[in-house]
C-alpha positions as CSV (number, residue, x, y, z in Angstrom):
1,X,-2.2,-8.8,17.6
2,X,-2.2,-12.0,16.2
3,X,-2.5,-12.3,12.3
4,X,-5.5,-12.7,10.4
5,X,-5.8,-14.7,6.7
6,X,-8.2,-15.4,4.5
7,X,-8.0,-18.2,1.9
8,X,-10.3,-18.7,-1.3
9,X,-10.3,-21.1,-3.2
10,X,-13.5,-21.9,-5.5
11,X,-13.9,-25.7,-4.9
12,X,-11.2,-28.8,-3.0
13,X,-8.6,-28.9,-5.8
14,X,-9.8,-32.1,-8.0
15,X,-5.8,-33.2,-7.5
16,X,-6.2,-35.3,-4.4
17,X,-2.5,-34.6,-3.3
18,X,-2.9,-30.9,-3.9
19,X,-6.1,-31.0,-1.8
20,X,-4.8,-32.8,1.2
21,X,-1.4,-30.7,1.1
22,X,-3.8,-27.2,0.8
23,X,-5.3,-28.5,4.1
24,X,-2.2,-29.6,5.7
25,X,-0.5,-26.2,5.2
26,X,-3.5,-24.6,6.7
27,X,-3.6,-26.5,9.4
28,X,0.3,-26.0,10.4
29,X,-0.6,-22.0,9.6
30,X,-3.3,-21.6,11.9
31,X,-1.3,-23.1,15.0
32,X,0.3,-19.2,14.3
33,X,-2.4,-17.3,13.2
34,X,-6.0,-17.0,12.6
35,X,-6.5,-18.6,9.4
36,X,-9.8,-18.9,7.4
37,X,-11.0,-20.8,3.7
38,X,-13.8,-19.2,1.9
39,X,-15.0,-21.4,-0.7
40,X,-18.4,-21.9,-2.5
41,X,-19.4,-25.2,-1.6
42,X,-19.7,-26.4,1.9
43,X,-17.2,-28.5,3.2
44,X,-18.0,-31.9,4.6
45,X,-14.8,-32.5,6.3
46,X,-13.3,-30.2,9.0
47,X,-9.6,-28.5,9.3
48,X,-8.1,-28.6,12.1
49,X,-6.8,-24.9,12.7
50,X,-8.9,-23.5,10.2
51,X,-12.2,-22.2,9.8
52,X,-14.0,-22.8,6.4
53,X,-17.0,-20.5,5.4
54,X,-19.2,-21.2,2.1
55,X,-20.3,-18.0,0.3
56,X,-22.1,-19.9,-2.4
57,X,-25.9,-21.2,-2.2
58,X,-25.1,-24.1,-0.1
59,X,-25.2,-26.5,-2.7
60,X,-22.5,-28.9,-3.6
61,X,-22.0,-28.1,-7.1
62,X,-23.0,-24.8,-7.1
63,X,-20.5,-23.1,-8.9
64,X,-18.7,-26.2,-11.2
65,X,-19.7,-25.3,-14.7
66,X,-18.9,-21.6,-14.3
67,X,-22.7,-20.6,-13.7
68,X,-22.8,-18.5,-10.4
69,X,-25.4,-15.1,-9.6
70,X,-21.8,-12.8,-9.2
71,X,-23.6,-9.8,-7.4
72,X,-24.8,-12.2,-4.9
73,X,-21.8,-14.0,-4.6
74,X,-19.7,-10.2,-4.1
75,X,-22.3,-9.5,-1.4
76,X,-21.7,-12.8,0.9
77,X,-18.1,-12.4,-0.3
78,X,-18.0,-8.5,1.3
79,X,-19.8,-9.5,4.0
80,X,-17.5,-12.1,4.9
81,X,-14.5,-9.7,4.3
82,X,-15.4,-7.3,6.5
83,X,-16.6,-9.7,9.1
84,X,-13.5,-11.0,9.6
85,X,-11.4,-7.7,8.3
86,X,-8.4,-10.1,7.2
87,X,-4.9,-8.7,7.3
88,X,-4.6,-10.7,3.8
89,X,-6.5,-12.3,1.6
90,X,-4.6,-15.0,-0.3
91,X,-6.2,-16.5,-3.8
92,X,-5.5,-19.8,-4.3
93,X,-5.9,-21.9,-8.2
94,X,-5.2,-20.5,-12.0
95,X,-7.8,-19.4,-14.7
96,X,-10.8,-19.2,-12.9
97,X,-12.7,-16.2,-13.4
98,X,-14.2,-15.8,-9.9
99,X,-10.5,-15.9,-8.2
100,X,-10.2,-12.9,-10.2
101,X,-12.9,-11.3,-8.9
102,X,-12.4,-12.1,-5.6
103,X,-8.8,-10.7,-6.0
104,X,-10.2,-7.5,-7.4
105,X,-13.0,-7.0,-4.9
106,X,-10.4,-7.6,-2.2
107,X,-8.0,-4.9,-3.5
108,X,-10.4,-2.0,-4.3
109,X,-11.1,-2.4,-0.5
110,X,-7.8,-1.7,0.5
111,X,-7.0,-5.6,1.1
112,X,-3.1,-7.1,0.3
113,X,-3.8,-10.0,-1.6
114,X,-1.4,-13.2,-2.3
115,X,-2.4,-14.8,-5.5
116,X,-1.2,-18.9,-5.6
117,X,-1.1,-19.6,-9.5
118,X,0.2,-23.1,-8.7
119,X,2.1,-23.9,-12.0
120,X,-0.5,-21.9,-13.9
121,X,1.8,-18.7,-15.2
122,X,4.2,-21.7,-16.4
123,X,4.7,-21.2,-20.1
124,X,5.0,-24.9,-20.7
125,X,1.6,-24.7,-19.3
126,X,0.0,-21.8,-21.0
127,X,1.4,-23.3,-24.5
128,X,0.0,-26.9,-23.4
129,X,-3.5,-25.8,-22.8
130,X,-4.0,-22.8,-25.3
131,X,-6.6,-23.8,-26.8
132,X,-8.9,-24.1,-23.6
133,X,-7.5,-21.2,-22.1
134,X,-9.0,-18.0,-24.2
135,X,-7.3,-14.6,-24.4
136,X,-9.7,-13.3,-21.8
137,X,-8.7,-15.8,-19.1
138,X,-5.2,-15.1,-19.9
139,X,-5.6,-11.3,-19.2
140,X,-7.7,-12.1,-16.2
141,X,-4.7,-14.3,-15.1
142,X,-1.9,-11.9,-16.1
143,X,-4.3,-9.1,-14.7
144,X,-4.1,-10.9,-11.0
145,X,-0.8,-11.3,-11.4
146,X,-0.4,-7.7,-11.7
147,X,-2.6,-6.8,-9.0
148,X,-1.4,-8.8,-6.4
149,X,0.9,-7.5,-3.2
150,X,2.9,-10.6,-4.0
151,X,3.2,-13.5,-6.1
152,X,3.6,-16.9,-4.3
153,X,5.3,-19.9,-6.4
154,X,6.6,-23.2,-6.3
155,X,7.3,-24.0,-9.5
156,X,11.0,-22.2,-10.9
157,X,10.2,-21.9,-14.3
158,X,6.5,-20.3,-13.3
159,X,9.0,-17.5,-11.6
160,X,11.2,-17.1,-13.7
161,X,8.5,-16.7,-16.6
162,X,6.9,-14.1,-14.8
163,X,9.8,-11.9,-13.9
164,X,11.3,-12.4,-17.5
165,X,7.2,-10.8,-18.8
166,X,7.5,-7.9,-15.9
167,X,4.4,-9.2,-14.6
168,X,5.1,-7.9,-11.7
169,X,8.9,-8.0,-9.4
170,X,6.9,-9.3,-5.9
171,X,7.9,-13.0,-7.4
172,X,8.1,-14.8,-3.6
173,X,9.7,-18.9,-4.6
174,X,9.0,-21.5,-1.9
175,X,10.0,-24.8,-2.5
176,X,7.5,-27.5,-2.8
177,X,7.8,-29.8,0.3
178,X,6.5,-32.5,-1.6
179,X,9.4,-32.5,-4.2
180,X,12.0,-32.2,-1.4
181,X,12.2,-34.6,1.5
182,X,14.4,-32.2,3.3
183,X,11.8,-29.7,3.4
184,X,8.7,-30.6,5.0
185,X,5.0,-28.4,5.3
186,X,5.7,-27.0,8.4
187,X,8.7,-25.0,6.9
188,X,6.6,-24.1,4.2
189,X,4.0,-22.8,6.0
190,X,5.9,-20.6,7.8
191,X,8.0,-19.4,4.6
192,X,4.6,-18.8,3.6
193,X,3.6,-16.3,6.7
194,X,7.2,-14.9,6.4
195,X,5.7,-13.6,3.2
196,X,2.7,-12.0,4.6
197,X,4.7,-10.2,7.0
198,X,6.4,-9.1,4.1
199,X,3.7,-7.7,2.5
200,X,2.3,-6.1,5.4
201,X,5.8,-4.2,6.1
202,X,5.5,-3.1,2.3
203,X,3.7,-0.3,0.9
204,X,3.0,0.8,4.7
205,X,1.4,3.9,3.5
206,X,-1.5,1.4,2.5
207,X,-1.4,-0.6,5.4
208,X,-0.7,1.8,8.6
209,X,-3.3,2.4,11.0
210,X,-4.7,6.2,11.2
211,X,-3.4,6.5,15.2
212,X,0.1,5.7,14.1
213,X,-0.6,8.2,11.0
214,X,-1.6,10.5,13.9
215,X,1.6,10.0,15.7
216,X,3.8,10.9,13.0
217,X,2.0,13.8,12.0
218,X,2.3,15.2,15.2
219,X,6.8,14.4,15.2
220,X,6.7,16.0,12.1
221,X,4.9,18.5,13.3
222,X,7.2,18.9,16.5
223,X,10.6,18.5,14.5
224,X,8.7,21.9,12.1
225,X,8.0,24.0,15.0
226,X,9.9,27.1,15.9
227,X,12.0,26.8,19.0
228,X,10.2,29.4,20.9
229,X,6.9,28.1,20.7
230,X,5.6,26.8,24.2
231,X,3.4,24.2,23.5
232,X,3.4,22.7,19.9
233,X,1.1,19.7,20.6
234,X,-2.1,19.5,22.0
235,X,-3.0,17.0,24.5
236,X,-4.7,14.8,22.4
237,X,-1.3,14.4,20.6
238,X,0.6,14.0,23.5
239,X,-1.5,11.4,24.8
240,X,-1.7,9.7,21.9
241,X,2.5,9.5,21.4
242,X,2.5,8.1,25.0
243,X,-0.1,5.2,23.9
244,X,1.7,3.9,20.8
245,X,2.9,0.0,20.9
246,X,5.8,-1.0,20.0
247,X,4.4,-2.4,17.2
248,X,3.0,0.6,15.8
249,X,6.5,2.3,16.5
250,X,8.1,-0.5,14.1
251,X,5.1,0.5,11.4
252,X,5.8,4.2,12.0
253,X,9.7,3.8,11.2
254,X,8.7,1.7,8.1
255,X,6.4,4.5,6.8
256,X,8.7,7.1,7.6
257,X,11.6,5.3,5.9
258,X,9.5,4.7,2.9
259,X,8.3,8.6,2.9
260,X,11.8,10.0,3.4
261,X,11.0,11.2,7.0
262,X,12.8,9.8,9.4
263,X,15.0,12.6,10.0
264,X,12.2,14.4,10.8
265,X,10.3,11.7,13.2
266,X,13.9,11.4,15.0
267,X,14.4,14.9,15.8
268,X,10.2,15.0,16.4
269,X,11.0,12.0,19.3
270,X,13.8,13.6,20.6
271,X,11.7,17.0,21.2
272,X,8.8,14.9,22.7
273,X,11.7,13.3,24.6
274,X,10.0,9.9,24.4
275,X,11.3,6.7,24.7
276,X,11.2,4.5,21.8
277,X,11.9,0.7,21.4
278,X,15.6,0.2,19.2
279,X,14.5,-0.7,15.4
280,X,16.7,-2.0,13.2
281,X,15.2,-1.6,9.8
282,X,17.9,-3.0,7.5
283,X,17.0,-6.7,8.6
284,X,13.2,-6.2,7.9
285,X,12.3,-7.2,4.6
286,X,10.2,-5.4,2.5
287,X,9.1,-5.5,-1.8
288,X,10.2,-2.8,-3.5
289,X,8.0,0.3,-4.1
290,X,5.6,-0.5,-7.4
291,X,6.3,3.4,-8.2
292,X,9.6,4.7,-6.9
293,X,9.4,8.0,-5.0
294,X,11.6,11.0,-5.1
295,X,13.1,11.7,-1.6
296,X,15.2,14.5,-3.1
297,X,14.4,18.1,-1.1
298,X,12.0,20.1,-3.4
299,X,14.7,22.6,-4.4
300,X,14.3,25.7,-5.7
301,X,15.5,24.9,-9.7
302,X,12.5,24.4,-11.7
303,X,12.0,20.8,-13.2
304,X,9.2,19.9,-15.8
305,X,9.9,17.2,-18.7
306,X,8.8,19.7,-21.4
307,X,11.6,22.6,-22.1
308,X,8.7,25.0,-23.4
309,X,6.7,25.0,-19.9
310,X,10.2,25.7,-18.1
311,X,10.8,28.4,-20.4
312,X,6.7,30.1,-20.4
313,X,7.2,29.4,-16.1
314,X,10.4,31.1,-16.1
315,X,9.1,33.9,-18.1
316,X,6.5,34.3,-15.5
317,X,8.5,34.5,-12.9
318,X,11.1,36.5,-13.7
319,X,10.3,39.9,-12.1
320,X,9.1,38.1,-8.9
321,X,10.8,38.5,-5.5
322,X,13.1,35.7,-5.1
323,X,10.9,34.7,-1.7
324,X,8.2,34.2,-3.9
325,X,10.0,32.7,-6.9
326,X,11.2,30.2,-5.2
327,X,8.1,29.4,-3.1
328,X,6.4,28.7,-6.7
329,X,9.2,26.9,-8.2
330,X,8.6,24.5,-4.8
331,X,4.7,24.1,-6.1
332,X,5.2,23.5,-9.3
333,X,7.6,20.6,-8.4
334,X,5.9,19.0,-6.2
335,X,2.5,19.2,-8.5
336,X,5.0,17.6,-11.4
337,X,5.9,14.8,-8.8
338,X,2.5,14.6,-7.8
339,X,1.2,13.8,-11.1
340,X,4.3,11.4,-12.0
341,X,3.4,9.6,-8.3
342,X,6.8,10.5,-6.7
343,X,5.7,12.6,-4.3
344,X,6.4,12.4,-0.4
345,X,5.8,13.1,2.8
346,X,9.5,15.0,2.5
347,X,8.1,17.8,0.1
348,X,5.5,18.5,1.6
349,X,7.9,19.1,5.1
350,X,9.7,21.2,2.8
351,X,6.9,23.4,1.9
352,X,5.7,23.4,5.6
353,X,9.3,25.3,6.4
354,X,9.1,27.2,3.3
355,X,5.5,28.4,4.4
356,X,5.8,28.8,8.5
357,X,9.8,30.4,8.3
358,X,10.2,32.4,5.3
359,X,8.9,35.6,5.0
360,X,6.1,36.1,2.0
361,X,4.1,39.0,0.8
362,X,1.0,36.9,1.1
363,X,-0.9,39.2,-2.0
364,X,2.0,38.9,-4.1
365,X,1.8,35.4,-3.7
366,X,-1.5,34.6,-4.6
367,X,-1.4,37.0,-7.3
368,X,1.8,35.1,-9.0
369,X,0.0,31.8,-8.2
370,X,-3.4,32.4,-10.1
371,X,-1.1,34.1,-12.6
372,X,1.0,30.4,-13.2
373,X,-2.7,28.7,-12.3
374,X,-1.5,27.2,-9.1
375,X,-3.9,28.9,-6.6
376,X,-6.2,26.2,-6.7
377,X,-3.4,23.4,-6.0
378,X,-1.6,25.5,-3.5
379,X,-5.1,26.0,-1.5
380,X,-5.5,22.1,-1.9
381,X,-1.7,21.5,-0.7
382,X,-2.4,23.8,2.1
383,X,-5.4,21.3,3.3
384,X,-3.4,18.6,3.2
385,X,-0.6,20.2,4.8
386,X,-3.1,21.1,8.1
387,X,-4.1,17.4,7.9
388,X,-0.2,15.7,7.9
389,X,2.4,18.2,9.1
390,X,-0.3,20.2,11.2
391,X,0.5,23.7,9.9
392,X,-1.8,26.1,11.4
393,X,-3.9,28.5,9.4
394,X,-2.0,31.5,10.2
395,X,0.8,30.4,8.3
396,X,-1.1,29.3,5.5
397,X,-0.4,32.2,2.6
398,X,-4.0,30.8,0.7
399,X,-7.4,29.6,2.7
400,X,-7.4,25.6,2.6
401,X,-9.8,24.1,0.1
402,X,-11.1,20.5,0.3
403,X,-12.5,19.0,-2.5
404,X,-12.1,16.0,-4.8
405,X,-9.1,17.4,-5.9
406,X,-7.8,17.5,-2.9
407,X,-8.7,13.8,-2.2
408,X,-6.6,13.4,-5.5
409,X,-3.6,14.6,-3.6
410,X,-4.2,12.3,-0.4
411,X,-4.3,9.1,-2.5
412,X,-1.6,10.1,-4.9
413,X,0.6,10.9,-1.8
414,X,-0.5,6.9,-0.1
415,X,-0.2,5.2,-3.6
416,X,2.1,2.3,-4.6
């Protein structure tokens, strides 16, 4: 499927040369994807490659002296985004407030966005123009910065300024073509889509579709089941394993990689006996995780940052059968990973063994979990086990509960 980008940019760049070389990049990117430029003012003048959509009142100035009606411009903005439901959404220009906002509306709806500061994080240039630049358009600048899936520069010292503040570490430099004879806009342009294939291979948790979800749900599922049981998948999941594209098998790799699964999906594939293109992940690039996740097993030795709830946990468990000990030692780990964002997909296959293999008095269970106050999380755990490792209710030791907190869990578990 061929990839889908969409540019803003408030108004043409008042720098003629960085007008004409925005327009010449875009034109070069759309000859290998589907490139559009929001912006909002109409645009008198075509590009070639590219279409241009206003989301402003039509008028030619609209928009120059920082006056705009925001919740009309978020609606034609939303509108637009899901219209065209970009695979990114790049923000081109410094310290103007509605980039900002277009970078934020973008993210809350689950849109990567590439942010362009164009010299604007330089510190020459912050010192230089401090007094026009306030302390609010800084933060909304440094807050974009932030935000973004990656950082796209040209300028070294902008780079190195921002890696040097821990801005943020998804600093991408490509080389100004019009500084460098040797390196001309068409190399840059596609340097520059390099990067959003990047950013779509990162964070894949974010960015996977749900039938390729579906898919390794049900290998996980397969690589957990017993080996006497008949018939593990339904038809619905078997037909749906025969249907996935090699693409999708390259986005299910990444996502089990990144969740510490791929053990699992293997042995799931081999079970399933189906035959899947060769990946080679170590030449794919991806950014590094904003939060790092633990792939360690769940284990059964307790760990908690505060030595006086290990020792209050492990004088409530003392007495308990081992079984069950270590079953709630599992819990409490993964809710302390959980709330630290380490969690993965990998604990919560753990606990899915833990739960359909070993042998629990099911009473004594729940009675030792409302006693540590984990019933409540284990019956949330439990919902989200049925939803990503498929574990049937009869192996379930608590009833499945769905609720906010639950929803918690799910976005905790998909989050940077």
């Amino acid at each position: 499927m061929e990839l889908r980008v969409l540019h803003f940019t408030p108004h043409p760049p008042r720098d003629k040369a960085l007008s004409g070389f925005l327009d010449t990049i875009l034109t070069y990117m759309g000859e290998q994807a589907d490139i559009h430029l929001a912006m909002l003012v109409p645009r008198s003048e075509p590009i070639t490659n590219c279409e241009v959509h206003c989301i402003g009142t039509g008028s030619a100035h609209y928009g120059e002296k920082g006056m705009v009606n925001l919740l009309a411009l978020q609606k034609c903005f939303l509108k637009l985004l899901y219209s065209l439901m970009p695979d990114i959404v790049h923000v081109h220009g410094s310290y103007h407030f509605l980039n900002s906002r277009i970078a934020l509306w973008s993210r809350k709806r689950g849109f990567p966005v590439v942010f362009s500061p164009y010299g604007g994080m330089n510190p020459d240039y912050i010192e230089e123009e401090y007094g026009s630049r306030t302390w609010k358009m800084l933060s909304y600048q440094k807050s974009m910065t932030a935000g973004a899936s990656a950082i796209l520069s040209s300028d070294a010292k902008e780079s190195e300024y921002i890696q040097r503040e821990r801005l943020t570490d998804r600093v991408e430099f490509v080389s100004d073509p019009r500084n460098d004879e040797y390196w001309g806009e068409e190399n840059y342009a596609h340097s520059v889509l390099g990067i959003y294939h990047k950013v779509l291979d990162s964070d894949k948790g974010l960015h996977i579709d749900q039938q390729s979800r579906e898919a390794l749900s049900a290998l996980l599922h397969l690589s957990l089941s017993g080996s006497t049981e008949r018939q593990p998948l339904c038809s619905e999941d078997i037909l749906n394993l025969r249907g996935i594209t090699p693409k999708q098998w390259r986005d299910i790799h990444l996502f089990a990689y990144e969740q510490g699964v791929t053990s699992n999906m293997e042995e799931g594939i081999a079970k399933a006996q189906l035959t899947v293109p060769e990946i080679h992940l170590e030449s794919t690039p991806v950014f590094p995780l904003r939060q790092s996740k633990d792939q360690n097993p769940l284990g059964a030795t307790l760990s908690t940052n505060s030595p006086l709830s290990q020792h209050r946990y492990e004088n409530k468990l003392r007495h308990c059968d081992e079984a069950i000990r270590t079953t709630c030692v599992m819990l409490l780990n993964l809710r302390h990973l959980l709330r630290h964002d380490r969690a993965t997909l990998r604990h919560l296959c753990d606990l899915t063994a833990v739960f359909r293999f070993d042998k629990l008095d099911e009473r004594q269970l729940a009675l030792q979990l409302k006693h540590l106050g984990l019933y409540n999380f284990t019956r949330r755990i439990c919902q989200v086990l049925h939803e990503t490792t498929y574990l049937d209710e009869g192996y379930m030791p608590v009833p499945a509960l769905d609720d906010r907190g639950t929803s918690r869990i799910r976005t905790h578990l998909m989050k940077y």
